[in-house]
C-alpha positions as CSV (number, residue, x, y, z in Angstrom):
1,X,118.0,117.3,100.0
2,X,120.1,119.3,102.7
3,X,122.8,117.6,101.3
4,X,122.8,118.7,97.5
5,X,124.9,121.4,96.0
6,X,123.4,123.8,93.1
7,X,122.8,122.9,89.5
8,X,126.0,125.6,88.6
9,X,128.5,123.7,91.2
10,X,127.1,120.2,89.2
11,X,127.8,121.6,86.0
12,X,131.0,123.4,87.3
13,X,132.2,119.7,89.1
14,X,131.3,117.9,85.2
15,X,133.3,120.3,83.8
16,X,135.9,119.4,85.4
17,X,135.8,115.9,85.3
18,X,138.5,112.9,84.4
19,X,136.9,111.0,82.0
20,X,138.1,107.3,81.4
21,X,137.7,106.1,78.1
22,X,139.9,102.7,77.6
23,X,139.1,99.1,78.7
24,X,140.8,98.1,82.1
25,X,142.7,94.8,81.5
26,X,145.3,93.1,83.6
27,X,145.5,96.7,85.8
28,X,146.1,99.1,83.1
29,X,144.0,101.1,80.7
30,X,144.3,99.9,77.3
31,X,142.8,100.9,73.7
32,X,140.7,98.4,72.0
33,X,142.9,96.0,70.1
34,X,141.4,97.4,67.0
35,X,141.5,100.5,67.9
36,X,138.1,101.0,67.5
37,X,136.0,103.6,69.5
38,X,132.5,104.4,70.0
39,X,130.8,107.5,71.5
40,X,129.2,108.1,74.5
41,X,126.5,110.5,74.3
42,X,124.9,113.0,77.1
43,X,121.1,111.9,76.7
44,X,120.4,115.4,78.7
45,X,122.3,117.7,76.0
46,X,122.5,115.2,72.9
47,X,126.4,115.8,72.7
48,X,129.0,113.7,73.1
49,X,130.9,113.1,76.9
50,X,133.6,111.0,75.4
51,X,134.9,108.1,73.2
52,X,135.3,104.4,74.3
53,X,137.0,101.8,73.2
54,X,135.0,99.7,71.6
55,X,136.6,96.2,72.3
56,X,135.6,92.7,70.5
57,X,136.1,89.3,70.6
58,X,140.2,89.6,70.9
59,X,139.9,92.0,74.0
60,X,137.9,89.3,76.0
61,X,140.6,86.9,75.0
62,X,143.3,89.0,76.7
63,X,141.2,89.9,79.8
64,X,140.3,85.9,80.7
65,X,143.7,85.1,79.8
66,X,145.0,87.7,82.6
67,X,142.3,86.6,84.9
68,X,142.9,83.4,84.8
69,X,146.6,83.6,85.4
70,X,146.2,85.7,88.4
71,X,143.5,83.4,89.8
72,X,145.5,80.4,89.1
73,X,148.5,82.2,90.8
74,X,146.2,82.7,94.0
75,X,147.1,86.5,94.6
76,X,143.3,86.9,95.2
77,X,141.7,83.3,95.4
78,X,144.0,81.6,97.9
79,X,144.3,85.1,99.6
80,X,143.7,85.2,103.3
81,X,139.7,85.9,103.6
82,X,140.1,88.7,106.4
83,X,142.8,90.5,104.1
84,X,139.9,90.2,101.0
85,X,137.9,91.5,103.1
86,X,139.9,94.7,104.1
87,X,140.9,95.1,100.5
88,X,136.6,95.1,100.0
89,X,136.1,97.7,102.5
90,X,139.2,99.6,101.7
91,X,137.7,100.1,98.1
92,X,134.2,100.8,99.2
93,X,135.4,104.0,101.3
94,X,137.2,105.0,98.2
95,X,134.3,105.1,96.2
96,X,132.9,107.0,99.3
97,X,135.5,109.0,99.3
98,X,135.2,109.9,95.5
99,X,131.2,109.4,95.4
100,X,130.3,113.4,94.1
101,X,132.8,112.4,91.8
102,X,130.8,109.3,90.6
103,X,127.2,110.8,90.8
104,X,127.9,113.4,88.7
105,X,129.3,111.0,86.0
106,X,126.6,108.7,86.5
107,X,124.5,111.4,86.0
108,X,125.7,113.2,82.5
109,X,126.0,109.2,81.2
110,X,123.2,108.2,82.2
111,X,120.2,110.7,82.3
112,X,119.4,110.2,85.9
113,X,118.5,112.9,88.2
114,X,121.3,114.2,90.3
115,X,119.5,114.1,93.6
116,X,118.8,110.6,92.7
117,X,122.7,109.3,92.3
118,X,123.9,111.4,95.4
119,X,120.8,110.2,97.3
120,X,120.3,106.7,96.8
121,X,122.8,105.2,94.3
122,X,126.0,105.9,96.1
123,X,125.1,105.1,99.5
124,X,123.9,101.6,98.7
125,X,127.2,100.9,95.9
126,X,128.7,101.5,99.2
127,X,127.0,99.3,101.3
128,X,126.5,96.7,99.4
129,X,130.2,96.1,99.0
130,X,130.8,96.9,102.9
131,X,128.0,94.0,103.4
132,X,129.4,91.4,101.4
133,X,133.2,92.2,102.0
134,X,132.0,91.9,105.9
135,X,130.4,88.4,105.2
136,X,133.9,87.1,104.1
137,X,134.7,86.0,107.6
138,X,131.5,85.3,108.8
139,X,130.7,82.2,106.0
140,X,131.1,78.9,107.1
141,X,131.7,75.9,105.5
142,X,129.4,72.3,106.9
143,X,130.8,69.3,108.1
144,X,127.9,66.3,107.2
145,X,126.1,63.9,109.4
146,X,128.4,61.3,108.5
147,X,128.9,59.1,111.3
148,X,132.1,57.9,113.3
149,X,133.1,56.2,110.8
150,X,134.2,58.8,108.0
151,X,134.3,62.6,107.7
152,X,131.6,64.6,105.4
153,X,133.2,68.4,104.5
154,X,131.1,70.7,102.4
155,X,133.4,73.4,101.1
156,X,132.7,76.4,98.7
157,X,135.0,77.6,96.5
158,X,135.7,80.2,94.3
159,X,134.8,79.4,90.7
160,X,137.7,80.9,89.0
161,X,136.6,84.2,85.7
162,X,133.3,85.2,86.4
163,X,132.0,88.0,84.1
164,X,129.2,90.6,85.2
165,X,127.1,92.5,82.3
166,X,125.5,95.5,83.5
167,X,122.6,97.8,82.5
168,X,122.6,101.1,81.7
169,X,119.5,102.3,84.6
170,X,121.8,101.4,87.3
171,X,125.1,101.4,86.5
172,X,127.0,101.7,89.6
173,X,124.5,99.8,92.1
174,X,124.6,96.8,89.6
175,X,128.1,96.7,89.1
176,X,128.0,96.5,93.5
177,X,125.4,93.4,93.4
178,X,127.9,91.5,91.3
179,X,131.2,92.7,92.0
180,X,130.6,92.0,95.9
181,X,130.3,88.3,96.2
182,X,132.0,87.7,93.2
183,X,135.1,89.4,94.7
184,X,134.8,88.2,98.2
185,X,134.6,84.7,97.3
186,X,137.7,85.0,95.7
187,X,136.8,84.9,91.9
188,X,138.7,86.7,89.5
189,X,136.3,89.2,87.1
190,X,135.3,90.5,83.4
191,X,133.1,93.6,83.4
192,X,131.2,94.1,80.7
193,X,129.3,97.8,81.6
194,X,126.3,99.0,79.4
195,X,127.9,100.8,76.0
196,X,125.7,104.0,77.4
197,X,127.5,104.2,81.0
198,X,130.9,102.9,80.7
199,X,132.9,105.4,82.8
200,X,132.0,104.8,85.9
201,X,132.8,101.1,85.9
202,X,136.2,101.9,84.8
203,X,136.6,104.8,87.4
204,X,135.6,101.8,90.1
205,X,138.8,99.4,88.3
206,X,140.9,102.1,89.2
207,X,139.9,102.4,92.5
208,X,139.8,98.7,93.0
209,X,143.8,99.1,92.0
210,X,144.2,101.7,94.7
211,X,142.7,99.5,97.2
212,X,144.8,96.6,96.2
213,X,142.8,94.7,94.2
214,X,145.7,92.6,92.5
215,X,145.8,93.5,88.8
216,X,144.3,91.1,86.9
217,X,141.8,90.1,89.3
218,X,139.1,93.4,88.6
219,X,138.6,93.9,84.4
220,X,136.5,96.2,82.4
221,X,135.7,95.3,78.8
222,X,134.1,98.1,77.3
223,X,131.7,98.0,73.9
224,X,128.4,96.6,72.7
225,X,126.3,93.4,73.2
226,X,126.6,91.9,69.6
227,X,130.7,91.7,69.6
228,X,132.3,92.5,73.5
229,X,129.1,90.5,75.5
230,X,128.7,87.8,73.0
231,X,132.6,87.1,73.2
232,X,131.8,87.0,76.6
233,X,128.8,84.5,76.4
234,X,130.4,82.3,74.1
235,X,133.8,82.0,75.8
236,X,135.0,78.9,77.0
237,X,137.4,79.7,79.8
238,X,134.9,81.9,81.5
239,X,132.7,79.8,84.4
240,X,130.2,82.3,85.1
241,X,128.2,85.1,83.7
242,X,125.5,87.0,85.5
243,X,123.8,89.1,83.6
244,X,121.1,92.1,84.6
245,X,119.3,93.4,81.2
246,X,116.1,92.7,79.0
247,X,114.7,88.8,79.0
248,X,115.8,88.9,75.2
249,X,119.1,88.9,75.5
250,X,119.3,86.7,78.5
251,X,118.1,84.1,76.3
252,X,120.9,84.4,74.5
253,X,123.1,84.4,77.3
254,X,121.2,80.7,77.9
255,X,122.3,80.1,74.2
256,X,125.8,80.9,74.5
257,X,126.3,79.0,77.8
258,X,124.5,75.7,75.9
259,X,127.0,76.1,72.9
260,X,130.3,76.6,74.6
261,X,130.8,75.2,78.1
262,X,127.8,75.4,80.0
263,X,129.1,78.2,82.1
264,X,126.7,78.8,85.3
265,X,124.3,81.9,83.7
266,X,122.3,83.8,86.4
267,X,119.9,86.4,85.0
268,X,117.7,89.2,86.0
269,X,115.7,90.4,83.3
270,X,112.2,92.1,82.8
271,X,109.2,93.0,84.9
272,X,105.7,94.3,84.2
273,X,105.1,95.0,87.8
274,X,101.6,95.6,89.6
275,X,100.8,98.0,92.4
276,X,97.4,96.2,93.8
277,X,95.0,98.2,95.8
278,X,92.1,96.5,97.8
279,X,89.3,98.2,99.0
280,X,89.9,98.1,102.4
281,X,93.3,100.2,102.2
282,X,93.9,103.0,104.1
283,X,96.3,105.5,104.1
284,X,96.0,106.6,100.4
285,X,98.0,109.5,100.4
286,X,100.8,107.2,101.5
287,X,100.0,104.8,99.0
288,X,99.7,107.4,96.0
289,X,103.6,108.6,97.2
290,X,104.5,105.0,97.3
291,X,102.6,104.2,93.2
292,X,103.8,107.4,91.8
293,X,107.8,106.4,92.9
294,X,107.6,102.9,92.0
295,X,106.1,104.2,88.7
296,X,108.0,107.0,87.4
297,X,111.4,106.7,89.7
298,X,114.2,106.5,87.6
299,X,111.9,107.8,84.7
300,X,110.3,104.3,84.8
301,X,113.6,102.6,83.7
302,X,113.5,100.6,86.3
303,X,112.9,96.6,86.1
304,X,110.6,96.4,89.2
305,X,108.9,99.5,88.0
306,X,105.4,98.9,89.4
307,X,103.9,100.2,85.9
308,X,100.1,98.7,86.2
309,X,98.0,99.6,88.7
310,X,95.3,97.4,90.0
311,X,92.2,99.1,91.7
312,X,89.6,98.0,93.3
313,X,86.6,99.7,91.8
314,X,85.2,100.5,95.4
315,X,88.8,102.8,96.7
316,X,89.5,104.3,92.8
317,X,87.6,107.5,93.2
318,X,89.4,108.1,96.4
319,X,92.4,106.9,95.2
320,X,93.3,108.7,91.3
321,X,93.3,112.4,92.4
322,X,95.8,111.9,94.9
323,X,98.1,110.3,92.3
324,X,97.7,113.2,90.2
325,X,98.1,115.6,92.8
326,X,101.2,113.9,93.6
327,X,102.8,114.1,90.1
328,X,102.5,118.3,90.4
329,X,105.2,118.5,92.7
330,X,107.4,116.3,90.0
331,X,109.7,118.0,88.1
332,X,111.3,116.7,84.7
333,X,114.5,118.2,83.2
334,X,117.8,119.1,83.4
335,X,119.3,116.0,85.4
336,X,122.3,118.3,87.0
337,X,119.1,120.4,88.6
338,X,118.9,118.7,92.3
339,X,115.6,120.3,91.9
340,X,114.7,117.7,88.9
341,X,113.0,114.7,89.9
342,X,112.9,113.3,86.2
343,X,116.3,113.5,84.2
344,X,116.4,112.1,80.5
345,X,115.6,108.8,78.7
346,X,118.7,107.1,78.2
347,X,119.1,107.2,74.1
348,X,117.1,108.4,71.3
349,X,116.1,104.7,70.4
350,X,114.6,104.4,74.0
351,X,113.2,107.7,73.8
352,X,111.4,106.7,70.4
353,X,110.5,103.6,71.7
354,X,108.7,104.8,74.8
355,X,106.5,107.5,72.9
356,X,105.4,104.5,70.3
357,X,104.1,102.3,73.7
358,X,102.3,105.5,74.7
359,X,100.8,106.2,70.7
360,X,100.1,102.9,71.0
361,X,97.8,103.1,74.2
362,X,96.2,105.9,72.9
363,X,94.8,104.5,69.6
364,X,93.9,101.6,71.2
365,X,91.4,103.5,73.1
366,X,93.2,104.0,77.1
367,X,92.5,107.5,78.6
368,X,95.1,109.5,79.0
369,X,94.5,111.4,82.8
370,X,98.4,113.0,82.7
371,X,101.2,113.3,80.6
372,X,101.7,111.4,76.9
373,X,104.2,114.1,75.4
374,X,107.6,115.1,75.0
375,X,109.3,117.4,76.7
376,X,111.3,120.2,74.5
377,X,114.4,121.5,76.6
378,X,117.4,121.8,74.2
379,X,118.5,118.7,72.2
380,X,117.5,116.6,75.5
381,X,115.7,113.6,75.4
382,X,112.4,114.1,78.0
383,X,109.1,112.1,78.5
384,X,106.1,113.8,80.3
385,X,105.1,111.2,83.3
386,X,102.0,109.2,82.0
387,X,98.8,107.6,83.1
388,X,96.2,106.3,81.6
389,X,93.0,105.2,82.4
390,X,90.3,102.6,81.3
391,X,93.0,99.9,80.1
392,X,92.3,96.2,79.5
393,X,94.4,93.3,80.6
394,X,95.1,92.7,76.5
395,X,96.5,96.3,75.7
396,X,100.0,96.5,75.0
397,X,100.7,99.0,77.6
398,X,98.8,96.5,80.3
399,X,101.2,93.1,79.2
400,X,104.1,94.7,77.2
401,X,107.4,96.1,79.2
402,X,107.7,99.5,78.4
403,X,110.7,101.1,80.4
404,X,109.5,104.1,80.7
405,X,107.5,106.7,82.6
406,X,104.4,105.3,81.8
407,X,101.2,104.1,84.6
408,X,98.3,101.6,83.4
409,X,95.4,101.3,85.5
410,X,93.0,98.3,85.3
411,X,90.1,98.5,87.8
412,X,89.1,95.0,89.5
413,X,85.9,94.2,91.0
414,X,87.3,91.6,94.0
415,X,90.2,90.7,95.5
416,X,90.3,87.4,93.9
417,X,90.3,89.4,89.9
418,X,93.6,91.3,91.3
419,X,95.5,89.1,92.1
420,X,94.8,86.8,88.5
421,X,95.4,90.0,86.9
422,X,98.4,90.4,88.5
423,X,99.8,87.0,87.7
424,X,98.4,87.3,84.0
425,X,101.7,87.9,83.2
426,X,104.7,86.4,81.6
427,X,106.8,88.2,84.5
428,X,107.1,88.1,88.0
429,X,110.0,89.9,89.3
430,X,108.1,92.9,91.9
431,X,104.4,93.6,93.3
432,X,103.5,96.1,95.5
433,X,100.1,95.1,97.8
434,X,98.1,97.9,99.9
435,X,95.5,96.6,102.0
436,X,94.8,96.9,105.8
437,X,94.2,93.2,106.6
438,X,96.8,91.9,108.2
439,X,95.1,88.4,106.8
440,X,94.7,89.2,103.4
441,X,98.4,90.6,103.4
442,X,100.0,87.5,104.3
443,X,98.0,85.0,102.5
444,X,97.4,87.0,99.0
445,X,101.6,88.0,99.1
446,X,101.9,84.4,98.9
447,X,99.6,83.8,95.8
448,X,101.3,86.8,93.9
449,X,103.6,84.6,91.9
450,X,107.2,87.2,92.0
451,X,110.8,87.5,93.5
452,X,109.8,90.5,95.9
453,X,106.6,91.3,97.3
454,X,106.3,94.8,99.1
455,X,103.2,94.9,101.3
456,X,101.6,98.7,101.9
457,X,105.0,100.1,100.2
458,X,106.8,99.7,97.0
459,X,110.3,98.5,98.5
460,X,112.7,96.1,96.5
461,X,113.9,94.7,100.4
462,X,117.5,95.6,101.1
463,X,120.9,94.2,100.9
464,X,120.2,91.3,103.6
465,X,116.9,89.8,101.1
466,X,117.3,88.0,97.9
467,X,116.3,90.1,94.6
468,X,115.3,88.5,91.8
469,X,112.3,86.9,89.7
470,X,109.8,84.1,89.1
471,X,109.3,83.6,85.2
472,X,110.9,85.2,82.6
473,X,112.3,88.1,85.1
474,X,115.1,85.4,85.8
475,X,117.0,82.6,85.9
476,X,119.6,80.7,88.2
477,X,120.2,82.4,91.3
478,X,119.4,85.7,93.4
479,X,121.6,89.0,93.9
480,X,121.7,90.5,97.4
481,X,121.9,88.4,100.7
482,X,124.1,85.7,101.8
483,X,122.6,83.5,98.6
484,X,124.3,85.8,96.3
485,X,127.4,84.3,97.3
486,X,126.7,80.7,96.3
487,X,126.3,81.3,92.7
488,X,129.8,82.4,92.7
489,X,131.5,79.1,94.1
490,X,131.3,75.9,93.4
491,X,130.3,73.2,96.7
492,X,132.9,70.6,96.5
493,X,132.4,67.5,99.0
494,X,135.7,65.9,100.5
495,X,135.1,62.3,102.1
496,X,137.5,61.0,104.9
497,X,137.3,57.5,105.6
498,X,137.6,56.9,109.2
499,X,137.0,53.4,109.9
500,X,139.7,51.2,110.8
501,X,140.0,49.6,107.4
502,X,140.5,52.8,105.4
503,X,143.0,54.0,107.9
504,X,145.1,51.0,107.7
């Protein structure tokens, strides 16, 4: 953390900050048509940051109606793709530029530690858009194997308003998956962020104006799921919607494509994912680092949160001291404290939530080894790290998503039990296997039915792999890697008769 200023020079730096509070349409900050405003709350302090603009169904109208003017107009569709691409770039070392800027707003929004937004968040917003702005040029278009006699071209091609809507655990780096091949194919955009972490998605439209995004082509529609996002799902001008969030309401984003124009709907929702540890693993301190992040980073909110851990009955003993020696040198509080490796849960609903999953677990009879409590520092919203012991596969806390900082371990007696009790699940988004068999790693990863499968690490890939899920973790496509791109354009085949007859 050599890189990290104090917790008096974070405070001193939010104190200071510009905070954006209006939705971004057609280039400009605007109020909500209604003039309606919601507040955005510090879950660390419990006092309000700001109040947002709390835009319905009327506000979407205007946004798609400017988007699809300027796409239409080809200021950013029909623009040259090496100039797209500069633009891309252009606005990625912005965000650079301004990134202390952006973690610390992240941070008071959000809950998330400090070191965490500075450390990891930024750096891959950054990349990620530097990735996909540099694939611009570098996608090519097919010709088919169509014979002498006539000409097969396979072209892709920007679908037109595309919408993104965001969580509130990520706000920044999710806003990067979509906004990066959405942008660089040429697509004009809605925004939709998380009612909980608006401002920094409306910082980034501003930037994106800087860079020379055209306006119109980059819009933020701030407010909540039930009026701004259903507007969005339900609209009939808008071609896309990919949406990161819970598997509930991406059902619904399934319903509003069905009843309106069957607009392409890409989803990455839930997990419940397991950390699987064979007996012939080796290494454990390694692997207890790699369960105790993949459990409580991000204070578990976190959708490929590896949250049950599966044990082989032989390598437990050895294993569960280590993970509770490693949760000492975890810290939870303040999440301006670089210091902090825990920050706040993101609302008192969530916060509420979280301790009834863990109440839960403990009446229905799981051991609790650490944690299960509150933390009381000022009005903030804090959750001990938990893990319990001696759960069953039927236990809420074993099949249930919980979001939070919360471990269930479930001991196995053979391989083959692991891996059923890590598919006995309506999920499949992440797994995480440890084992020193090179055999057993490459034929059990395939059996483990989800999107990502980390072997003797918990690693969600990187920019250049696919992320997404089998199951009810998602739906329709893949962010990250070249195949992010293609749920963003539409493939259009144009047929050239060459023969002699259809050239006469």
């Amino acid at each position: 953390m050599s890189n990290m200023l104090t917790k008096d020079e974070y405070v001193a730096i939010s104190e200071k900050l510009s905070l954006p509070s209006e939705a971004f349409i057609n280039g400009k900050f605007t109020p909500a048509k209604s003039g309606e405003v919601f507040e955005t709350i510090n879950p660390a302090t419990g006092e309000t940051i700001a109040k947002i603009a709390s835009c319905d169904r009327a506000d979407v109208d205007a946004a798609v109606d400017c988007a699809r003017k300027v796409f239409k107009k080809g200021l950013w569709s029909k623009k040259h793709p090496s100039e797209r691409k500069r633009i891309l770039i252009k606005l990625a070392r912005l965000i650079e530029d301004n990134q202390l800027e952006l973690a610390v707003l992240e941070s008071i929004e959000s809950g998330k530690p400090i070191q965490d937004c500075v450390n990891v968040d930024l750096p891959e917003t950054v990349n990620c858009l530097v990735w996909h702005a540099e694939a611009i040029d570098k996608i090519y278009d097919q010709i088919s194997p169509s014979g002498s006699d006539a000409l097969g071209i396979i072209v892709r091609e920007p679908m037109g308003v595309v919408s993104c809507v965001l969580p509130w655990n990520f706000p920044l780096l999710m806003l990067a998956f979509k906004m990066g091949p959405a942008l660089a194919a040429g697509n004009s955009m809605l925004v939709k962020p998380a009612e909980q972490t608006s401002m920094t998605t409306l910082r980034v439209a501003e930037l994106a104006i800087e860079a020379g995004v055209p306006e119109g082509v980059f819009n933020v529609i701030t407010g909540f799921g039930e009026t701004a996002g259903q507007a969005i799902g339900q609209h009939p001008d808008i071609d896309a919607v990919s949406f990161t969030g819970s598997t509930e309401v991406g059902r619904m984003f399934l319903e509003y494509s069905a009843r309106s124009n069957l607009k392409r709907i890409v989803l990455e929702c839930g997990g419940k994912a397991p950390s699987i540890v064979l007996s012939d693993a080796t290494n454990l301190d390694a692997i207890a680092e790699n369960i105790t992040a993949s459990a409580f980073w991000s204070m578990g909110q976190n959708c490929t949160a590896n949250s049950r851990l599966i044990v082989h009955k032989d390598i437990k003993v050895q294993l569960m001291p280590k993970l509770l020696e490693q949760l000492k040198s975890w810290r939870t509080g303040n999440p301006l404290d670089p210091e902090n490796t825990q920050g706040a849960m993101i609302s008192p609903e969530h916060f509420d939530r979280v301790l009834g999953f863990i109440n839960v677990g403990k009446t229905e009879g799981a051991a609790v080894l650490c944690g299960g409590n509150h933390i009381e520092e000022g009005n903030g919203i804090y959750i001990e790290p938990t893990i319990f012991d001696a759960v069953t596969p039927q236990m809420k806390i074993a099949t249930e998503e919980i979001f939070g900082p919360v471990l269930s371990v479930l001991t196995v007696d053979s391989n083959e039990e692991a891996i059923a009790l890590a598919n006995d699940t309506s999920y499949g988004l992440h797994a995480s296997l440890y084992t020193s068999n090179v055999t057993s790693a490459h034929l059990l990863a395939r059996e483990i039915e989800a999107g990502t499968v980390s072997i003797n690490c918990y690693s969600e890939g990187d920019i250049t792999t696919p992320f997404g899920g089998y199951k009810l973790s998602g739906f329709g496509g893949r962010d990250n890697s070249l195949m992010a791109h293609d749920q963003y354009t539409e493939v259009k085949t144009i047929w050239v008769d060459l023969s002699s007859e259809g050239a006469n």
